[in-house]
FIMAR-329377 format. One record per residue (C-alpha): residue in one letter; x, y, z. Coordinates in steps of 0.05 Angstrom, whole numbers, padded with zeros to 5 digits, always signed. Example, Ala and Ser with C-alpha at 12.3 -4.5 7.8 and 13.67 -1.06 7.14 Angstrom:
2
A+00246-00090+00156
S+00273-00021+00143
REM end
This chain:
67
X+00000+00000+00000
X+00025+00068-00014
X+00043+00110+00039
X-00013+00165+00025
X-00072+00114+00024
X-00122+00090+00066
X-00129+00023+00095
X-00204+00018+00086
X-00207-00058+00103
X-00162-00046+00172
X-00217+00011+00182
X-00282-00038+00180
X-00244-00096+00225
X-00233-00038+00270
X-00303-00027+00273
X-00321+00032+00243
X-00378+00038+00196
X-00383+00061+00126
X-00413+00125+00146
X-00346+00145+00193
X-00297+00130+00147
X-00337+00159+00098
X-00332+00219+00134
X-00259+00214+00144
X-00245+00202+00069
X-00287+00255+00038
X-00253+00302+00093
X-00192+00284+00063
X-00208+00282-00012
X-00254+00353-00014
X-00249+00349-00093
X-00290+00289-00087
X-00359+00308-00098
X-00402+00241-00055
X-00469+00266-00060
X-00453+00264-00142
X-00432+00192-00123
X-00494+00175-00087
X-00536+00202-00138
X-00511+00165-00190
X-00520+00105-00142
X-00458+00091-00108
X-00460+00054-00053
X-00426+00083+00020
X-00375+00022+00005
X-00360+00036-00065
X-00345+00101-00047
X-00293+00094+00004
X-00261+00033-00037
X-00254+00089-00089
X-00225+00142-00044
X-00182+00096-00007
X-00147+00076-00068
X-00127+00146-00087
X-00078+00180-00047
X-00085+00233-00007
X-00081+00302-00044
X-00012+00334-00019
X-00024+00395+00012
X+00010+00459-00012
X+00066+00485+00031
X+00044+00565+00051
X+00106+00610+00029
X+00135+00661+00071
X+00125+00734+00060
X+00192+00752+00041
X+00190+00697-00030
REM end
């Protein structure tokens, strides 16, 4: 697995449901549009087996005021 992703398997033997770590992932994906997903029928599960496979977007480093 790559470092950025998401273990969504380790996540349901842990016990959380579909909703939370739906709610983690889409947190962490926010150009991931879910309620596009669910209307075009995706499942909570598909979902996060989607997002899970991506990697995490990187997030952009702020600059200092003198650059």
């Amino acid at each position: 697995m790559a470092e950025n992703q998401f273990d969504y398997e380790g996540a349901v033997k842990a016990g959380y449901s579909d909703e939370e770590i739906l709610d983690h992932l889409a947190s962490s994906h926010p150009d991931f549009d879910v309620n596009a997903a669910f209307s075009s029928g995706y499942s909570s599960k598909e979902i996060n087996e989607h997002l899970s496979s991506r990697q995490k977007p990187e997030k952009k480093e702020e600059r200092g005021a003198d650059e």
